[in-house]
C-alpha positions as CSV (number, residue, x, y, z in Angstrom):
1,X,20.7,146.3,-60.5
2,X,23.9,144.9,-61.7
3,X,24.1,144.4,-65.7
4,X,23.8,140.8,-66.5
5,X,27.1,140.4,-68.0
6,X,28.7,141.3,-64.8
7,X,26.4,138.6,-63.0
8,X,27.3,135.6,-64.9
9,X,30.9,137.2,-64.4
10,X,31.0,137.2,-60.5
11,X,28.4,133.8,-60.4
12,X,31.3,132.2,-62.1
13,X,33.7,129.9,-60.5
14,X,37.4,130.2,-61.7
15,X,38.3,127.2,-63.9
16,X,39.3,123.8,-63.2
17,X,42.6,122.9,-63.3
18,X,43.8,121.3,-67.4
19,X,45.3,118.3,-65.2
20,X,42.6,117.5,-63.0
21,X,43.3,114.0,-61.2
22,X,39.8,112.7,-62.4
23,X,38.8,111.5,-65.8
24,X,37.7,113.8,-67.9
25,X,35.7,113.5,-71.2
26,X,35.8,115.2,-74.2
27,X,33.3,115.6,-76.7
28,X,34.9,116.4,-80.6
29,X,34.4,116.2,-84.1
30,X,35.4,112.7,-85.2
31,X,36.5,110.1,-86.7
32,X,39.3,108.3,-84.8
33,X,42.7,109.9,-85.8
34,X,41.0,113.6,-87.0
35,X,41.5,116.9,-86.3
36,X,39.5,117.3,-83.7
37,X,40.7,113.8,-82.4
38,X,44.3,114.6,-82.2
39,X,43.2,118.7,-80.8
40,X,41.4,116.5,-77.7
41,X,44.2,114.0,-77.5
42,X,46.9,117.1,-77.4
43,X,44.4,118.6,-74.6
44,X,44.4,116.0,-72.2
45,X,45.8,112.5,-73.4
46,X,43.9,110.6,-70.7
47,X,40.6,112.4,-71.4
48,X,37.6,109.7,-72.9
49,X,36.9,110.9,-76.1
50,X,33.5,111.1,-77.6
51,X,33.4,111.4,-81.2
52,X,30.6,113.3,-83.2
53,X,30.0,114.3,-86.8
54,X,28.3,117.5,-86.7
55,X,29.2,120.2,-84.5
56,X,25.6,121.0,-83.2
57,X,25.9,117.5,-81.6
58,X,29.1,118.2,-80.0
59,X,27.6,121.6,-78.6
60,X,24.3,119.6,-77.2
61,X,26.6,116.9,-75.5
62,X,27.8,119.3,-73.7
63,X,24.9,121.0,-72.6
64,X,23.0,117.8,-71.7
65,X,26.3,117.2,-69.6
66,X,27.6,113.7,-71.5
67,X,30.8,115.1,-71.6
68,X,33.0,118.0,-69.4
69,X,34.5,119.8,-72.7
70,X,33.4,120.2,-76.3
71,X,36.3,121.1,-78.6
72,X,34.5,123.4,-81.5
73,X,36.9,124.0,-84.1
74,X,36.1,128.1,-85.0
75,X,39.3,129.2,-87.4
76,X,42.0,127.7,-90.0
77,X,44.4,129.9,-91.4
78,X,43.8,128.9,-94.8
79,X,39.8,128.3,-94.4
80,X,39.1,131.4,-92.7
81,X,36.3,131.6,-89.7
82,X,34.4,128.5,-89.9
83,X,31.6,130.3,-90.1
84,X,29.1,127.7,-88.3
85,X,30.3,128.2,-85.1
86,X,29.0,131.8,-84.7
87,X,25.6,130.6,-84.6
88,X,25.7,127.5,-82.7
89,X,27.1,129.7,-79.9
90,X,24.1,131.3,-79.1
91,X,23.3,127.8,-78.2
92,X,25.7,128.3,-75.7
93,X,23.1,128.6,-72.3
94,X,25.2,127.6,-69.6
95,X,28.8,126.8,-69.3
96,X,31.5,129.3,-70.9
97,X,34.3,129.3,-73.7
98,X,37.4,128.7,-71.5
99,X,40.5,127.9,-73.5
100,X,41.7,127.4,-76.8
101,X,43.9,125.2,-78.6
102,X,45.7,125.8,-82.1
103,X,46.4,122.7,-84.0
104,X,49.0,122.4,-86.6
105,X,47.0,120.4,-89.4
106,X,49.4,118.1,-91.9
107,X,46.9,116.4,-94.5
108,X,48.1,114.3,-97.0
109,X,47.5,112.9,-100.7
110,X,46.7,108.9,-100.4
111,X,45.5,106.4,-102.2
112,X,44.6,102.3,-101.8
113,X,47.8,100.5,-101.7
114,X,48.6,99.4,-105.1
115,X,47.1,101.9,-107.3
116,X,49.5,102.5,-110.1
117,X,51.5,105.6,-110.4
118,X,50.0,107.2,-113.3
119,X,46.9,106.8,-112.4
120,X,44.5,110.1,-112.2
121,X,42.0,110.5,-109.4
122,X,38.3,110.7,-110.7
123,X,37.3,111.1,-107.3
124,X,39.0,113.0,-104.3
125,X,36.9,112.4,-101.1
126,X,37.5,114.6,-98.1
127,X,35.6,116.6,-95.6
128,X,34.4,120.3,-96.5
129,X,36.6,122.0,-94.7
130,X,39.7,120.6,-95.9
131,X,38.9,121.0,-99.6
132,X,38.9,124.7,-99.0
133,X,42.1,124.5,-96.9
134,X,44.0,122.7,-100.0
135,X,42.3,124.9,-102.7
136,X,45.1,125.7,-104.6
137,X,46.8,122.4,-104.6
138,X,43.6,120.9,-106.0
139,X,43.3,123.3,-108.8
140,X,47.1,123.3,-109.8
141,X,47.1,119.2,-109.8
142,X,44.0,117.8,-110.6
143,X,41.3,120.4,-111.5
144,X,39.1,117.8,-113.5
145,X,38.4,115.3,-110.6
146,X,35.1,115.3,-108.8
147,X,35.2,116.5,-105.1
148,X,33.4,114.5,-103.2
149,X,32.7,115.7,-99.4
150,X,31.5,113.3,-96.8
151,X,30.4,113.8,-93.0
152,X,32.0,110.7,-92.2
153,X,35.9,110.2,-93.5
154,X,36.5,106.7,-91.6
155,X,33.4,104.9,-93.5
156,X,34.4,106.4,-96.8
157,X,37.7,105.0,-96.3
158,X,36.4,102.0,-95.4
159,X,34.1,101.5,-98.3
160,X,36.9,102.5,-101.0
161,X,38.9,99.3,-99.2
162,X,35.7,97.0,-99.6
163,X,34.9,98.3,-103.5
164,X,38.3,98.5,-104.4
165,X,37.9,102.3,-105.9
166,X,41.6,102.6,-106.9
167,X,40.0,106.4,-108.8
168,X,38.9,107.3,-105.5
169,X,41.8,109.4,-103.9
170,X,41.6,110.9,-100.3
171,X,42.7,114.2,-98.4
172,X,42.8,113.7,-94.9
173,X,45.7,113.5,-91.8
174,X,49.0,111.0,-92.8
175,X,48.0,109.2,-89.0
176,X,44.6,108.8,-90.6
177,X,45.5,107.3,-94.0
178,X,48.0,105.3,-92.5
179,X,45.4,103.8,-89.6
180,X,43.0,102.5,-93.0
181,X,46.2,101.3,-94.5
182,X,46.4,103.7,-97.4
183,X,49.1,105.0,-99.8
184,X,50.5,108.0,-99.3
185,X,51.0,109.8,-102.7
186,X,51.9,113.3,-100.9
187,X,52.4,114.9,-97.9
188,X,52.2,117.9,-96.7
189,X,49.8,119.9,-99.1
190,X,48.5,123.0,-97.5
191,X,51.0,124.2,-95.5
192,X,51.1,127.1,-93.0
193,X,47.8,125.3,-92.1
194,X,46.5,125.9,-88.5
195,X,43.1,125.3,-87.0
196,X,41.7,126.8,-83.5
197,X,39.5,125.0,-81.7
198,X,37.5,126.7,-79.3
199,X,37.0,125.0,-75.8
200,X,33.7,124.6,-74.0
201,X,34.0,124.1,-70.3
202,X,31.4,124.2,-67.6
203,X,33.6,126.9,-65.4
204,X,35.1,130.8,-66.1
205,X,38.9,130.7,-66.6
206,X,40.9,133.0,-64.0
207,X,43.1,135.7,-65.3
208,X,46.4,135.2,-67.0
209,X,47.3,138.4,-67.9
210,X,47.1,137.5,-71.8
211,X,43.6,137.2,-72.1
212,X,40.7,138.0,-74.8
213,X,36.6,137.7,-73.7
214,X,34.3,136.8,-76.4
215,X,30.5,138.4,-75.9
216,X,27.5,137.7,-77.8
217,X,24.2,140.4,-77.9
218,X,20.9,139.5,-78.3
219,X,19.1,140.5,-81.4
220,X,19.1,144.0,-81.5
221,X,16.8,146.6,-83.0
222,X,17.8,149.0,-85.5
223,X,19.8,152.3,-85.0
224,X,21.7,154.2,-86.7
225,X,25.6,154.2,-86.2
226,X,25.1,151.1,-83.4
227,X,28.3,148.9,-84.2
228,X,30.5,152.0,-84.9
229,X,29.3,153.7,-81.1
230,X,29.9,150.3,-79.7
231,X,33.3,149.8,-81.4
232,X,33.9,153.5,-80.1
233,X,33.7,152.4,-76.5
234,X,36.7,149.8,-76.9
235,X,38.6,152.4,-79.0
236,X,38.5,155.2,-76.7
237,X,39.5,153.4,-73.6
238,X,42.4,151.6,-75.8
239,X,41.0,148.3,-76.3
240,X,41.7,146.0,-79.1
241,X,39.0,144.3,-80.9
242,X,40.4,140.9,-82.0
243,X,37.5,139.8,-84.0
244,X,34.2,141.3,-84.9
245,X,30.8,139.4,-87.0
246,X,27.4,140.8,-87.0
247,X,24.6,139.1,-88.8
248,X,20.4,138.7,-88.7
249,X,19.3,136.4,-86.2
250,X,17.4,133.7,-88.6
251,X,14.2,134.1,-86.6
252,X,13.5,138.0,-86.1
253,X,16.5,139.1,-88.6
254,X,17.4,141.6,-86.0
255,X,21.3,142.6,-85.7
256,X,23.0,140.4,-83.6
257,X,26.8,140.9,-82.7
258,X,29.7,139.1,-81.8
259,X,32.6,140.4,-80.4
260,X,35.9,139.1,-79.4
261,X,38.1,141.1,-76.9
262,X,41.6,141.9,-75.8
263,X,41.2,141.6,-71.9
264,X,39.8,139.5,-69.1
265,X,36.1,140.3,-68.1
266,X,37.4,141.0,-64.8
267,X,39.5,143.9,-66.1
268,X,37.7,147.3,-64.6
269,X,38.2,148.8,-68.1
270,X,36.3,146.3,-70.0
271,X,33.6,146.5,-67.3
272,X,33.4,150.0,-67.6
273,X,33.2,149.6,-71.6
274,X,30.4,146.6,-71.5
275,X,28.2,149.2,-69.2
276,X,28.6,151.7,-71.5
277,X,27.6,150.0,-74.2
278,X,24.4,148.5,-72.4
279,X,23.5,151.7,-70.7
280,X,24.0,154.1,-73.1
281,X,24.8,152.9,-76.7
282,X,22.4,149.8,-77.3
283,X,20.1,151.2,-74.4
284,X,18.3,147.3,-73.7
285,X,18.4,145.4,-70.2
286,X,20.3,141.9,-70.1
287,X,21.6,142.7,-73.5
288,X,24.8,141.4,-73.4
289,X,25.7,138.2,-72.6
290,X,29.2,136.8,-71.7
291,X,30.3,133.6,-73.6
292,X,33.8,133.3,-71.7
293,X,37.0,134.4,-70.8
294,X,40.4,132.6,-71.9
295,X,44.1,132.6,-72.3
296,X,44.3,135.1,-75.8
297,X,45.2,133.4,-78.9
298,X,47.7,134.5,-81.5
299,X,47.4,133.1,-85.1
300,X,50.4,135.0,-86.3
301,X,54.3,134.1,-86.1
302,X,55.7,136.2,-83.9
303,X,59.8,136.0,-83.3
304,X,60.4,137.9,-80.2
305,X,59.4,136.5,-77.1
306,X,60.9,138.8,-74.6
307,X,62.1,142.6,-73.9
308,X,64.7,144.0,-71.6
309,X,64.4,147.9,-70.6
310,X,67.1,149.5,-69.5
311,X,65.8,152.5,-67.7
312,X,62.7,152.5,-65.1
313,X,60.8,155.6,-65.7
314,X,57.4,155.9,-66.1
315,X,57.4,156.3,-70.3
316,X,59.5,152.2,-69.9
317,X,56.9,151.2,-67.7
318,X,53.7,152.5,-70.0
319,X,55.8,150.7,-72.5
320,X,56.3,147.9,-70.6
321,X,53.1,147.5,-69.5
322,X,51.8,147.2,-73.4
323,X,53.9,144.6,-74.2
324,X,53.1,142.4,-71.6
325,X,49.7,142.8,-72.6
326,X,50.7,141.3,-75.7
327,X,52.2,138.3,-74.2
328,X,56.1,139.3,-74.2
329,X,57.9,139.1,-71.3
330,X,59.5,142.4,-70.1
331,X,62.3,142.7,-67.6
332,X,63.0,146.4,-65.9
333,X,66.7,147.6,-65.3
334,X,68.0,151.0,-64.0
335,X,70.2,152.8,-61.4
336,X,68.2,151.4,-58.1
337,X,66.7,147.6,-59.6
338,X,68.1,145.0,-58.2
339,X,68.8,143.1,-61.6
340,X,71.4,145.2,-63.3
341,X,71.6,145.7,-67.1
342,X,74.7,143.7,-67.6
343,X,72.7,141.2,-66.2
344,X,69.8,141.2,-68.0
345,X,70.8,141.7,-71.4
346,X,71.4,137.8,-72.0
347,X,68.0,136.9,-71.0
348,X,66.3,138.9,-73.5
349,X,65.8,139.4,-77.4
350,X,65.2,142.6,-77.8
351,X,66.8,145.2,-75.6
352,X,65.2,149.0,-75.4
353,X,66.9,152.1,-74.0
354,X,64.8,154.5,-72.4
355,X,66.6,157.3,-70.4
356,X,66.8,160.7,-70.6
357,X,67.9,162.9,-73.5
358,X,71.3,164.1,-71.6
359,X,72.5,160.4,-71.3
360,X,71.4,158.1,-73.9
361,X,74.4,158.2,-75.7
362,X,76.6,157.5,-72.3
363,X,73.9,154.3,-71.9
364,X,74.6,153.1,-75.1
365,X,78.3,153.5,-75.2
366,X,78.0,151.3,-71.5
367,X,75.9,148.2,-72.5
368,X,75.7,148.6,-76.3
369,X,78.7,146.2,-76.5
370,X,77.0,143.4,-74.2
371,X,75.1,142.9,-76.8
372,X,74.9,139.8,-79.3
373,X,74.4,138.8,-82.9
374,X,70.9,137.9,-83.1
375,X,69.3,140.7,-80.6
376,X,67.9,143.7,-81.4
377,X,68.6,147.3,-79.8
378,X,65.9,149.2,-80.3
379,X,66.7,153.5,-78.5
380,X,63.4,155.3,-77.5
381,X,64.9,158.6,-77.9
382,X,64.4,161.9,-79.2
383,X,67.8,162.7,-81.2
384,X,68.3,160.5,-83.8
385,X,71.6,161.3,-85.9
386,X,74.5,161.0,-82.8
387,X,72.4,158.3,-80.9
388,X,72.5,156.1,-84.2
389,X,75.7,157.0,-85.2
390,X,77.2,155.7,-81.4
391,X,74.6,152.7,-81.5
392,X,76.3,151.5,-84.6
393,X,79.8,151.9,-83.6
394,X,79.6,149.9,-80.1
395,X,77.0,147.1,-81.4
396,X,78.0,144.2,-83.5
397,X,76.9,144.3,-86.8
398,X,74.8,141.1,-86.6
399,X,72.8,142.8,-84.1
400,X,69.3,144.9,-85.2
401,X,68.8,148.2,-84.7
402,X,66.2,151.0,-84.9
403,X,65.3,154.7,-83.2
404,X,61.4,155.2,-82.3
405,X,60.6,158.7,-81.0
406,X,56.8,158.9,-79.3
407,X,55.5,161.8,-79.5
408,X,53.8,161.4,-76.3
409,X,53.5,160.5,-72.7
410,X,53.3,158.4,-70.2
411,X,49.6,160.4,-69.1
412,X,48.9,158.8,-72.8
413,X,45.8,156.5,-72.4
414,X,46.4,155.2,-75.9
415,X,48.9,155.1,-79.1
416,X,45.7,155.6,-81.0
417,X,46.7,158.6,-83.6
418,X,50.0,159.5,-82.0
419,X,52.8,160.2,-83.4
420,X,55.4,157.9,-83.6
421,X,58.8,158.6,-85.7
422,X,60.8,155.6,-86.5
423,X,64.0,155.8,-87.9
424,X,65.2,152.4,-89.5
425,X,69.1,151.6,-90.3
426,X,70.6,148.9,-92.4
427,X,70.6,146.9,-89.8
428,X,66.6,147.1,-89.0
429,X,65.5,143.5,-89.5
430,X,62.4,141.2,-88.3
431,X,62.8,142.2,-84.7
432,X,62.6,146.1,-85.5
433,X,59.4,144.9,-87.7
434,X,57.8,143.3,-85.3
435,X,58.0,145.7,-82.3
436,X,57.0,148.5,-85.4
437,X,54.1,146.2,-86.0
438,X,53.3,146.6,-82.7
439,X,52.9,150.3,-82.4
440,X,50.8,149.8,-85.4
441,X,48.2,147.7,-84.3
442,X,47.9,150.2,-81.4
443,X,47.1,153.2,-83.9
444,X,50.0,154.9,-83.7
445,X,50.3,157.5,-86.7
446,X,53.8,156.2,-87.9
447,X,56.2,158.5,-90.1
448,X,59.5,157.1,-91.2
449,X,62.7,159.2,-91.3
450,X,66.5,159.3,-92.1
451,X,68.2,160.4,-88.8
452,X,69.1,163.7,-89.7
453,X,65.4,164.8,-91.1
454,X,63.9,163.2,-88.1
455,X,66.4,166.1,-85.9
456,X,65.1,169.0,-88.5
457,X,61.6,168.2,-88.0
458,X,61.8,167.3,-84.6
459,X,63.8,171.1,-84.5
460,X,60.8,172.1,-85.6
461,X,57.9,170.5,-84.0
462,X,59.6,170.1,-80.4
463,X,62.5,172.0,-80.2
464,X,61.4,175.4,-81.5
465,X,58.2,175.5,-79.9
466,X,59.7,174.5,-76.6
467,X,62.1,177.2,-77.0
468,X,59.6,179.7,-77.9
469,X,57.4,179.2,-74.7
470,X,59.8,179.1,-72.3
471,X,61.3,182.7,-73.6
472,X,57.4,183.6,-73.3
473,X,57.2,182.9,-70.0
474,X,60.2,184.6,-69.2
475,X,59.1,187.6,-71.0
476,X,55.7,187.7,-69.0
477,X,57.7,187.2,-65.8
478,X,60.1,190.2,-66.7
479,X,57.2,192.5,-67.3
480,X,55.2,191.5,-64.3
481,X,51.8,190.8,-66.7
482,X,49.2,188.9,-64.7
483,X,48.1,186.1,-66.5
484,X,44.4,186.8,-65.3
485,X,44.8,189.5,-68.1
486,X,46.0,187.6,-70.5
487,X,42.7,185.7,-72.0
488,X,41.0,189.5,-72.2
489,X,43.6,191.0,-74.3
490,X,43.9,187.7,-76.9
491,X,41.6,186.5,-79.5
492,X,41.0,182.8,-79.4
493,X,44.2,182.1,-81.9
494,X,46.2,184.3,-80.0
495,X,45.9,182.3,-77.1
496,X,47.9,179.2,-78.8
497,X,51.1,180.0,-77.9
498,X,50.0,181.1,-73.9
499,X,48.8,177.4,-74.1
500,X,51.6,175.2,-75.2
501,X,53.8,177.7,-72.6
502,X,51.3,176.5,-69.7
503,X,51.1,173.0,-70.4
504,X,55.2,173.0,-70.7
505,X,55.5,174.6,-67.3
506,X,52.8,172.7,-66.2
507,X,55.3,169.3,-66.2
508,X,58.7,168.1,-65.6
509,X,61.3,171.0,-66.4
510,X,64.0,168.6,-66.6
511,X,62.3,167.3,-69.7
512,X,61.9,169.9,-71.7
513,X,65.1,171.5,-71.0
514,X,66.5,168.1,-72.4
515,X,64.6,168.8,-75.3
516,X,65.8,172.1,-75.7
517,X,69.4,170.9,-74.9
518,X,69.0,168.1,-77.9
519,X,72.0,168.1,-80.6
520,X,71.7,167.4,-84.5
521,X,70.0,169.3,-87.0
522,X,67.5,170.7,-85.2
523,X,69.8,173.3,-83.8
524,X,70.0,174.9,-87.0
525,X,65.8,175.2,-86.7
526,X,66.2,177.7,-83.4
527,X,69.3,179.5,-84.4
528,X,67.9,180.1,-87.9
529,X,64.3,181.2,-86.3
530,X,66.8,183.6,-83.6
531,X,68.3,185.2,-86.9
532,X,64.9,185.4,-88.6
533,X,63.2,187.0,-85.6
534,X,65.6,189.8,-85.5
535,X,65.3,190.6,-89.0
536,X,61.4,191.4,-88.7
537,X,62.2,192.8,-85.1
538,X,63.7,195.2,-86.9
539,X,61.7,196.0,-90.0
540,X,58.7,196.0,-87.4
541,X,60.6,199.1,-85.8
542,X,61.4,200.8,-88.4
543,X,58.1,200.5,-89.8
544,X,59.2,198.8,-93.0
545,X,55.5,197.7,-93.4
546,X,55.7,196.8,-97.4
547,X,59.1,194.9,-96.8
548,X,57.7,192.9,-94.2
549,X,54.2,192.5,-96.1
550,X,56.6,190.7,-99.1
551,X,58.3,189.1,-96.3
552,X,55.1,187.0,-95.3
553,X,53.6,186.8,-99.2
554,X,57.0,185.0,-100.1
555,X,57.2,183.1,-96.7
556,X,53.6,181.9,-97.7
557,X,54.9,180.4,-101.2
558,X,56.4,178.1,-99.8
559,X,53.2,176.6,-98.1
560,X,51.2,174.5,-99.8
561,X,47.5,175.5,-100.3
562,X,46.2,171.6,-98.5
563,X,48.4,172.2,-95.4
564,X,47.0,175.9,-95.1
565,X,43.6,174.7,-95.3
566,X,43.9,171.9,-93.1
567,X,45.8,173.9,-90.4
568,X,42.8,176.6,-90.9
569,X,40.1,173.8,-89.9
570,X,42.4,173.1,-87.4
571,X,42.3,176.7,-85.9
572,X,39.0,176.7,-86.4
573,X,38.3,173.5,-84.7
574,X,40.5,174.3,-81.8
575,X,39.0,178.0,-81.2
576,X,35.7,176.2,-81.3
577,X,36.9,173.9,-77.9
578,X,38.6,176.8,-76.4
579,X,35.0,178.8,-76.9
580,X,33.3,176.2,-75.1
581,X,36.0,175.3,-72.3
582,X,35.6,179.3,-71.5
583,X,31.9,179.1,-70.7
């Protein structure tokens, strides 16, 4: 039997078009000229409106069909999660969560027309929500006055006119204050104020590519560990978990959860992560149920809108891929596309090289120039000190720039705990921080490096051991040694460096020989390990066994006690897989 989530996902019709030719009607929170009035009117400016007070009403027109959308406004960026929503979408029974809309909210300070100036309000009157969103302005200006919070703005208004309150003051939209003919003392006072509105329509939206799916469980019972195993089924496949609240349903005070989700419920991955979760973490039938699927929403600022790649492999399109899953828009260049780099590099803000080792710096020297004052060139590349240095001389100085070496591959499921080198310059601005930002949010394990200690380390961590298996496999070659032999002459630690030489010549030569091949301080890493290795050669042979003992006590000094230990529960950890893997 299918899961249930996946049956309300392929009963579901794909959404109806935003423009439909029909009238539509709206259910919102009210009164004429509020938030959710003006969130409605941006929606669909032809839509009939109906106007409620209480957000349980608007849910329940919907369900009892009196209107074809319910706008439920669910976040503010200075409010936080309006918390009521989370319940009343259990109430949710039919219909689905199919869009959103983020609304820019300008309230204003106002008064009834000739008040006099120095007058002090001893009575602000607003609606709940916007006495948290202009906290601090209340406190700085006028911490004594009452706050008075109605359900019903308009017939406040109203009754202020009638009275003639000239101490009652009011918090609410300009448009609104205007429409009751009131004075405005102040506008603008919470600002970077935003509010999301959720929208409830009766069908599931299609794909967009940019999408998030919110799910809601039924009460659970109580396990140990539940919302980290669940959590671990996005995490492991590389989903993102946008949002996350859990509380005890009011009548059985079991768990209940509520997720929301990078992806479309179509997406095979997120199936395959929803089944899981049924099947094997929360182990219950039909307990999952889908509330919708809709166009993602991004509460942050973000500056860059689009990237440009020149180089088509497969590490520019795993890349490529990621960011498009963000919402930027990517555009592939290389040798064989049909859109050539010269081409491309207007279009875009942020242009990233990705090409082999051997000819980044030709790349750079070719199309660095095209680019402008306000772009960003950001090098995927692992050799930091002469690609920099030749980045810097062809580029403008108004234009940003930054080195990111992955430490991984395109086979890479995830960034989750990878390691990612970025090198900043001078000229690393809010483009380099956002696409850093980026590999952030994914998990990568960032380190940040001058160019010439990102070559030494990466001398060390890629180019040495690179180097070193390759000469292994040589040496085994040379001396005809069959590798069957191999695992029954090692112990388990032994076996490291065999390994990391089989998984190198297990992949792309060309690659590794370009690693190898790299300039910069890391040359001084193999040469000085060549030198090294010749001098206990040597002592080995001439059975200098006290020298070399002082050799490896004074070697050890300089090794600090935590990253001995951690590397030993390393070993240890890794012998204890290999153990396994060999029965």
């Amino acid at each position: 039997m299918k899961l249930l989530i996946l049956q309300q996902y392929l009963q579901a019709t794909l959404a109806l078009k935003r423009h439909a030719t029909v009238m539509i009607t709206i259910a919102t929170l009210g009164p004429h000229g509020s938030d959710g009035y003006r969130a409605a009117l941006q929606y669909a400016p032809d839509a009939e409106i109906h106007l409620y007070n209480r957000i349980p009403d608007i849910i329940n027109a919907f369900l009892a069909e009196e209107a074809d959308f319910a706008f439920v406004p669910i976040y503010n960026t200075r409010e936080g999660e309006i918390k009521e929503y989370f319940r009343l979408m259990d109430l949710l029974k039919q219909g689905y969560w199919t869009d959103n809309l983020v609304l820019p909210i300008h309230l204003s300070f106002g008064c009834l027309q000739g008040t006099k100036q120095n007058t002090v309000p001893r009575v602000i009157v607003g609606r709940s929500g916007v006495f948290k969103q202009c906290e601090d302005y209340l406190s700085r200006h006028f911490p004594d006055s009452v706050l008075m919070t109605v359900p019903d703005i308009g017939v406040s208004m109203a009754e202020i006119k009638q009275e003639k309150k000239t101490d009652h003051f009011i918090i609410d939209s300009e448009e609104l204050l205007l429409e009751h003919d009131f004075e405005i003392r102040e506008r603008e006072i919470a600002t970077h104020n935003r509010t999301r509105f959720a929208i409830l329509g009766a069908n599931l939206s299609g794909e967009t590519g940019y999408d998030a799916t919110a799910i809601i469980t039924k009460p659970l019972k109580d396990r140990v560990g539940m919302l980290v195993d669940i959590l671990s089924e996005f995490t492991n496949r590389g989903i993102n978990i946008l949002d996350l609240r859990s509380e005890n349903d009011i009548k059985t005070q079991k768990l209940q959860i509520y997720l929301e989700i990078e992806g479309h419920i179509g997406s095979e991955l997120l199936q395959e992560a929803l089944k899981h979760i049924e099947k094997e973490v929360i182990q219950e039938d039909e307990c999952l149920r889908l509330l919708g699927s809709f166009p993602r929403v991004d509460m942050r600022v973000k500056r860059i809108s689009s990237f440009g790649f020149i180089g088509t492999g497969d590490m520019s399109l795993w890349f490529a891929d990621r960011l498009e899953n963000e919402g930027y828009k990517t555009i592939m260049t290389g040798r064989s596309s049909a859109l050539r780099p010269e081409e491309m590099i207007p279009q875009v803000d942020v242009v990233v090289i990705c090409v082999p080792i051997s000819v980044t710096n030709e790349t750079i020297e070719q199309y660095g120039q095209l680019l402008r004052d306000g772009q960003a060139l950001i090098l995927l590349a692992g050799e930091s000190e002469q690609t920099l240095q030749t980045a810097t001389r062809v580029t403008s100085q108004g234009v940003e720039l930054m080195l990111v070496h992955n430490l991984w591959g395109p086979q890479a499921l995830t960034m989750k705990d990878k390691n990612a080198t970025v090198v900043r310059t001078p000229r690393s601005g809010g483009f380099c921080s956002e696409f850093e930002a980026f590999l952030y949010k994914h998990g990568a394990d960032i380190s940040q490096d001058s160019p010439s200690q990102h070559d030494l380390l990466m001398g060390v961590g890629q180019k040495l051991p690179t180097t070193i298996s390759v000469a292994l496999a040589m040496t085994l070659k040379q001396h005809e040694i069959d590798c069957d032999d191999i695992g029954t002459h090692s112990t388990l630690t032994s076996l490291y460096g065999i390994i990391a030489m089989a998984r190198i010549h297990n992949q792309n030569p060309r690659t590794y020989a370009e690693i190898m091949a790299t300039g910069g301080d890391g040359q001084k890493i193999v040469r000085s390990f060549a030198e090294n290795l010749l001098q206990v050669i040597k002592l080995a042979e001439d059975q200098k066994i006290a020298e070399l003992s002082d050799i490896m006590e004074d070697s050890s000094s300089a090794l600090s006690d935590d990253f001995l230990n951690m590397r030993m529960k390393q070993s240890k950890a890794v012998d204890a897989v290999l153990s396994k893997s060999a029965t």
